[in-house]
N, C-alpha and C positions, 0 to 999 in steps of 0.2 A: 829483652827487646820484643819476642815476641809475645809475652802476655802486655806489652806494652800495648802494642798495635792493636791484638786481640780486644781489651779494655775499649779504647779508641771507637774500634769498628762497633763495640755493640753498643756503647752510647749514642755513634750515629745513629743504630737503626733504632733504638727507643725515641732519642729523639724525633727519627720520620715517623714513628710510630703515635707517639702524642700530637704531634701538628694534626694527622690527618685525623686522628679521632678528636680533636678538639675542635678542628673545620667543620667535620660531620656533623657532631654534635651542636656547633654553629648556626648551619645552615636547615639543621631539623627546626628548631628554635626561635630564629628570624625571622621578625616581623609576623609573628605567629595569630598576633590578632590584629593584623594591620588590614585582610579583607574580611568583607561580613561573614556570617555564616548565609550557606546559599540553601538551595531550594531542595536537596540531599542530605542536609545536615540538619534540616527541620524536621524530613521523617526521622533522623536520630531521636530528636528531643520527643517527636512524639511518642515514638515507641517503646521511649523508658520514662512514657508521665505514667505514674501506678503508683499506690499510696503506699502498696504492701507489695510480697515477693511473689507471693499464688496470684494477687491480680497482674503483674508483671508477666508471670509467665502465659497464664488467662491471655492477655493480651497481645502478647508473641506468640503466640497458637491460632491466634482468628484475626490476624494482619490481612488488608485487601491488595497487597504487592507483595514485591519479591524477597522483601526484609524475611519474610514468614518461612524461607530458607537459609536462612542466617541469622540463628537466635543468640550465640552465645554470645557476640559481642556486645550487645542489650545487655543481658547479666551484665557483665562485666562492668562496664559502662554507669547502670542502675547502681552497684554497689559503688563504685569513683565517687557519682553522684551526692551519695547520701552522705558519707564524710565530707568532700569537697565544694560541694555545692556544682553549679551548671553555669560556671563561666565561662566564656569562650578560651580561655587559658586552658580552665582544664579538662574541658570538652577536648580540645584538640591535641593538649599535651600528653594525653593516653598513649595518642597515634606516634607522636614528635616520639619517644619515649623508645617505643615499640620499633618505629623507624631506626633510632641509633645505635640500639641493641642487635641489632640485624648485621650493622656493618662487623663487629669482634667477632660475629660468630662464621661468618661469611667467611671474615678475614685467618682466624684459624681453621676453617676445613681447609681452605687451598695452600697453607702454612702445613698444614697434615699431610694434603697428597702433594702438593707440588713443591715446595719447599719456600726460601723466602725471598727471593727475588721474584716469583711470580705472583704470590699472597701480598706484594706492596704493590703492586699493577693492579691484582683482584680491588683493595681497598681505596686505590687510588681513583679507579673505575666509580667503583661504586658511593664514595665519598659524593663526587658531581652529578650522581643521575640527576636530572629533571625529574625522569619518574618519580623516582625514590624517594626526593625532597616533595615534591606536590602533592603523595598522599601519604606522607608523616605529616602533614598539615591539617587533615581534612579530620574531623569527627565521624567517620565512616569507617568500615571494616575493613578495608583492604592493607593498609598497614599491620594490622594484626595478624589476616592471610599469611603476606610474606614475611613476617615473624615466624607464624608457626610451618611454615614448609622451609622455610630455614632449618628451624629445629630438627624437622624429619630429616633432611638433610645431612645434617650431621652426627645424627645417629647413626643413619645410613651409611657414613662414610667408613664403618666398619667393614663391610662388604667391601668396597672400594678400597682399603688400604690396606694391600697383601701382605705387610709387617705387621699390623695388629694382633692382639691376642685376641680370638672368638668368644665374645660373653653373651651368654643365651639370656642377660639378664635385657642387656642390648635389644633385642629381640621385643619381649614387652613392654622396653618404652615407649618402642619404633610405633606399638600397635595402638598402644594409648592414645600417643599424638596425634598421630594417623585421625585416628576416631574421634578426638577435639577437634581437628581440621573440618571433618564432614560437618562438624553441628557449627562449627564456625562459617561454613558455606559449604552448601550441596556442588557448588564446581569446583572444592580442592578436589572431587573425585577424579578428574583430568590429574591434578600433578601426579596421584597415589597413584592410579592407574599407568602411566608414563612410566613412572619410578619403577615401577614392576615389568613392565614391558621391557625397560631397554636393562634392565638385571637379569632379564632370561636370557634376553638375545646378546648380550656384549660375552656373560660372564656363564651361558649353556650348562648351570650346574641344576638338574633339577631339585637335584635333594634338600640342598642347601636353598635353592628359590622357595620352597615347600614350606621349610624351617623357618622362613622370614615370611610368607606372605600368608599361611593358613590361618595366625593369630592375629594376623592384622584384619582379615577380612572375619575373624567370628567379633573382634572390638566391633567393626565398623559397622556390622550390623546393629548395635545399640541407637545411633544416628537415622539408621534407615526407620527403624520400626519407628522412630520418631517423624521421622516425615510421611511415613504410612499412615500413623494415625491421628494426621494435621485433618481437620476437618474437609467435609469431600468437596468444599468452595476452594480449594487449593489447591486443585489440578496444574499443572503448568502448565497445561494449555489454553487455560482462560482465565488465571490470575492474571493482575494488572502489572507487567513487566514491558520495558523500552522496547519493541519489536522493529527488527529490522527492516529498513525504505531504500534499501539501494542492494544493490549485488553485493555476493558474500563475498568478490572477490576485491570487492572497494574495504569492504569490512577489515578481510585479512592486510589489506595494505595500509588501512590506519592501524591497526594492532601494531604491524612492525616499527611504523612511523613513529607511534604512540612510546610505544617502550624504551627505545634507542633512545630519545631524543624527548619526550613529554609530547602533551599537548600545546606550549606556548613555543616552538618552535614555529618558523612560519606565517602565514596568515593563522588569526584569531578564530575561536571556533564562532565566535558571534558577526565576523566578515563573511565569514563559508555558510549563514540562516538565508542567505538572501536569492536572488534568482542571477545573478552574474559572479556565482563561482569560480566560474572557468577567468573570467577578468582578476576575481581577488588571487587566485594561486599564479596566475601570468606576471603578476604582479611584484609576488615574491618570489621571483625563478630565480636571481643571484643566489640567496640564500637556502631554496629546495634544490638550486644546481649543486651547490658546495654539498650536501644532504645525498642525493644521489650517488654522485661521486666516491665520497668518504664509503658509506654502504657499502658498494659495487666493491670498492678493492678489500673490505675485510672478507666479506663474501668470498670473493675470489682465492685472497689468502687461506681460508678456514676450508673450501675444497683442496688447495694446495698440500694444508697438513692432513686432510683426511685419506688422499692419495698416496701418503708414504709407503702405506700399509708393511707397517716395520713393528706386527703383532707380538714380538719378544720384548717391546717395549712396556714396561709400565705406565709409563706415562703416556704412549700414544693408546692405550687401552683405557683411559680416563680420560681422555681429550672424543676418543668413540663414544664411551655410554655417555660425557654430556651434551655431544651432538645428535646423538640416537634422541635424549631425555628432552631435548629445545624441540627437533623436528618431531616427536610421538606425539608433544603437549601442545603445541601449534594445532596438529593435524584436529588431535580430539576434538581443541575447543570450538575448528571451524564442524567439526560434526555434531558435537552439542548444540550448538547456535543453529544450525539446521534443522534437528531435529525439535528446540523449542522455539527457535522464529523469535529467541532473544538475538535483541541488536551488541553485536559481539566488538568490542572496543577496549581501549590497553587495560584499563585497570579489569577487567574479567581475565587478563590473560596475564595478570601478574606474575606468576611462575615462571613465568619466559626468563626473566632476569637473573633467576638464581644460575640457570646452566650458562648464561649468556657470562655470566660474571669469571666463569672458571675456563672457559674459550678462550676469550677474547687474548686476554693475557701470554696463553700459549703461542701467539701469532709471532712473540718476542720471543719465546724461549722454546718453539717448537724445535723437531729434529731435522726439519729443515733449513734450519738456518745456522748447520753447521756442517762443517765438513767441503764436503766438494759444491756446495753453492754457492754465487756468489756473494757477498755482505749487501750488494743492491738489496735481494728482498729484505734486510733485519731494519735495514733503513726506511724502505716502504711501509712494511710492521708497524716502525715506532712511528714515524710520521700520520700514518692514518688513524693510531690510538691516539695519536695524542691531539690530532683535528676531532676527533669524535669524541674527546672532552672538551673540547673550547666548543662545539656546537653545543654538548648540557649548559656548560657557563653563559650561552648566549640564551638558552632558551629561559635556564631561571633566571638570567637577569630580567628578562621577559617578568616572571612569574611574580619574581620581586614589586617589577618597579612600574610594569606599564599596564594602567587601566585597561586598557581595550582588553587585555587577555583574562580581566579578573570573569568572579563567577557574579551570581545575582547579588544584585547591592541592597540587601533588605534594610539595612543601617542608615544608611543615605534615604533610603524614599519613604522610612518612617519619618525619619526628623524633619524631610519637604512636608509632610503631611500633616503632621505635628505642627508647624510650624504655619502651613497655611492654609489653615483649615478653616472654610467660610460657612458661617451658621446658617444653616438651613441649606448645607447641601454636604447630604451626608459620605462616606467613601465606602466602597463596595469593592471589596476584594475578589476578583473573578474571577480569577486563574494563580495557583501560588498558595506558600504557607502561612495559614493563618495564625500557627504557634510561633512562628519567627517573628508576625508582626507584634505578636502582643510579646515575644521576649525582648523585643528594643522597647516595648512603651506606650505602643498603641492599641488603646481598649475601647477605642471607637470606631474604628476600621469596621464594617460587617462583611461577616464569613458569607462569600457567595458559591461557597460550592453548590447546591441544589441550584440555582440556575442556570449555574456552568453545566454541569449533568444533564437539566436539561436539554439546554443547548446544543447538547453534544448528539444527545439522541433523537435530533432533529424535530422536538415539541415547539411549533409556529407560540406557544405563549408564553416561551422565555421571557421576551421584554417585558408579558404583566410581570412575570414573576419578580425580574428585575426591579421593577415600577414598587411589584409590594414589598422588598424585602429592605426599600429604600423610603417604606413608608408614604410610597405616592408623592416625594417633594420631585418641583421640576427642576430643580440640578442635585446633578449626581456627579459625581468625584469617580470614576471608573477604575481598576488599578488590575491592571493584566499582567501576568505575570508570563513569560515566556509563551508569546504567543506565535512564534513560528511553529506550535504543533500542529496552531491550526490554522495556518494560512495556505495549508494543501487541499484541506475540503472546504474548510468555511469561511468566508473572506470577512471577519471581524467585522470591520466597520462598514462597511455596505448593509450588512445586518440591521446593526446600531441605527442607520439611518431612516430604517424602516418605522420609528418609534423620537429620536433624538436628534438634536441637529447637533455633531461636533463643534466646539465653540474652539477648541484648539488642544494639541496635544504636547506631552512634554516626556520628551526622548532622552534625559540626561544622564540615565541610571541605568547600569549593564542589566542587558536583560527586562527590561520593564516598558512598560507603555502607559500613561496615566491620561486618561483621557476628560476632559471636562465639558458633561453633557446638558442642552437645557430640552425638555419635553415639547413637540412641536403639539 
């Protein structure tokens, strides 16, 4: 009878076991080329057009933005490439990929330290991020980030799990990754750094700190000297990076917002471009009230178990170093963003997730919520875990299924363009990727960066410039691409008027402004 039962029980949990990696894997997957690639995924493509590997790297070494601190995923990428070609499949299935490999490995650390009713909560968590799902989609790096700080992670969880047998070989995996992480982006330095901080302070062993961190920092010097000798146009302080326009304390509150919940949660980020903000978020107060809410009582919970302070515990000494490891890697990244006046938003603070994933779960099986308290809190617990997955599920349904939340639609305003393209009035690209337009099909389009540039730098004879690069015809096809960068200093089309008379404009496409001018 009882290997009856036994049998029984573990085909349940294999079976919970395949639904949720089958969902995961699901939802990395779905509808994967169903938005275009946006205005982020065109510096992708740019940065691995190179015929050969030296000109590749040549060209990841003298990057005019921030890509130039995040080379290795280019490699990476450059080789996909060359076997698979550069379709949107497999541009973004790198990431999809990366994304779902994340969930098993996630899923056995907290299967390692916490056992497995909390490691089905960890994947159950992590199965519906919004986050999670929104950049396993994207041709961009950060999927791969939290792939390899996963990895660190569970190396690491040797330290962290006082049954294990101690292998120094552990050790120099730890350092290697470590040091693929920095050339994978100069801000996994926040997670490595975190990681070290809250292994001194939870677990006070120096010797033992010494023995894991001395070879990690002679690896991570290989990364540095590399970003030492990026050419001296690469300072962080005047490469071309998103620079922060509002309080870092607005910043750190999308971070939290961002990670918990995505960014299609709420009002759309292309609702909040405009000058009645405060209307668009009044707006959606049921759904940021429910948001709130939820928040506030895990919050409150997770002080709750931090106050046990019941130290002879194993597990509440892992539930410490990853509350130490969420608040150290927070703290950093609002200091890094300070100190480079990059505008600091969820996916820079990816790592949050990982400790957040091994928390939350505890809130079920913490040590409060046995004994002399009442079962009220285990019910609050699961009640607010399980509202703060049906807010993911509402957000990617968002991400899935509602235009307003998608990114730039370059796919859609090639084929308007294409399609209605009047002879002798050519299209001038003036803002936006010029390798997106011609990877949908448009090799008529002209590249107006150097007018843009001018423009920018307040030269009164943009509009010839405009005029000449459009070959002096009196209509022009205008095609702005994200121009709330510059609706703070330069008011676009009061410009235009100085030269053009607007004959009418067409607003159908996220992100886009296509403006059609005739010569006054």
């Amino acid at each position: 009878m009882i290997k009856f039962i036994s049998r029984k029980t573990l085909s349940s949990d294999l079976a919970k076991l395949f639904y949720l990696f089958f969902i995961g894997f699901f939802l990395r997957f779905f509808l994967l080329t169903n938005q275009s690639l946006w205005f982020d995924e065109g510096l992708t493509l740019d940065n691995i057009e190179a015929s050969s590997f030296v000109e590749l790297i040549t060209r990841l070494r003298n990057l005019p933005h921030s890509d130039i601190f995040q080379p290795l995923y280019y490699v990476f990428l450059y080789v996909i490439r060359l076997f698979l070609g550069d379709s949107e499949f497999v541009l973004r299935g790198f990431s999809a990929i990366l994304g779902f490999l994340v969930l098993p490995m996630l899923y056995g650390l907290a299967r390692r330290l916490y056992g497995k009713n909390h490691s089905i909560w960890t994947l159950f968590i992590l199965v519906f991020s919004s986050f999670l799902i929104g950049y396993s989609q994207e041709a961009r790096n950060y999927s791969l980030l939290i792939f390899i700080a996963s990895l660190q992670l569970c190396i690491f969880s040797e330290v962290l799990d006082a049954d294990s047998s101690k292998k120094p070989l552990s050790r120099f995996f730890f350092a290697i990754i470590s040091s693929i992480g920095l050339f994978c982006s100069v801000q996994s330095i926040v997670f490595t750094a975190s990681l070290s901080f809250s292994h001194l302070l939870i677990f006070r062993k120096w010797r033992h700190w010494i023995q894991w961190w001395l070879p990690t920092a002679i690896f991570c010097l290989f990364p540095i000297v590399y970003f030492l000798t990026l050419p001296a146009d690469a300072n962080p302080s005047t490469v071309n990076i998103s620079r922060f326009g509002f309080p870092i304390i607005y910043n750190a509150a999308f971070v939290i917002y961002g990670i918990l919940v995505g960014t299609t949660y709420g009002p759309s980020q292309e609702q909040l471009r405009g000058d009645d903000k405060l209307a668009v978020v009044l707006g959606s107060w049921p759904v940021l009230l429910i948001f709130i809410a939820v928040v506030s009582v895990i919050f409150l919970l997770i002080i709750r178990l931090f106050l046990q302070r019941d130290f002879r515990s194993k597990i509440f000494r892992l539930d410490c170093f990853f509350i130490c490891l969420a608040v150290t890697s927070f703290v950093l990244a609002i200091v890094m963003a300070l100190i480079t006046k990059m505008n600091l938003v969820p996916r820079h603070a990816y790592y949050l997730w990982l400790p957040l994933a091994m928390i939350l779960p505890s809130l079920l099986h913490g040590p409060f919520l046995i004994g002399k308290v009442r079962p009220l809190y285990k019910a609050i617990a699961r009640l607010s875990i399980l509202f703060f997955i049906f807010l993911n599920l509402y957000s990617v349904s968002n991400y899935y299924f509602d235009q307003s939340y998608w990114r730039d639609d370059y796919r859609s305003v090639v084929r308007y363009l294409i399609e209605n393209r009047v002879s002798g009035s050519p299209s001038v690209l003036l803002f936006g990727s010029t390798k997106l337009i011609r990877y949908y099909g448009d090799f008529e389009t002209i590249d107006g960066h150097e007018v843009a540039w001018k423009m920018l730098s307040g030269d009164d004879y943009w509009l010839k410039s405009l005029s000449s690069v459009a070959n002096d015809s009196k209509k022009i096809i205008l095609v702005v691409n994200r121009k709330h960068f510059l609706e703070a200093e330069f008011p676009l089309e009061e410009k235009i008027s100085d030269a053009y008379k607007i004959d009418y404009i067409v607003e159908d496409f996220n992100y886009f402004h296509i403006y059609y001018l005739s010569a006054i």
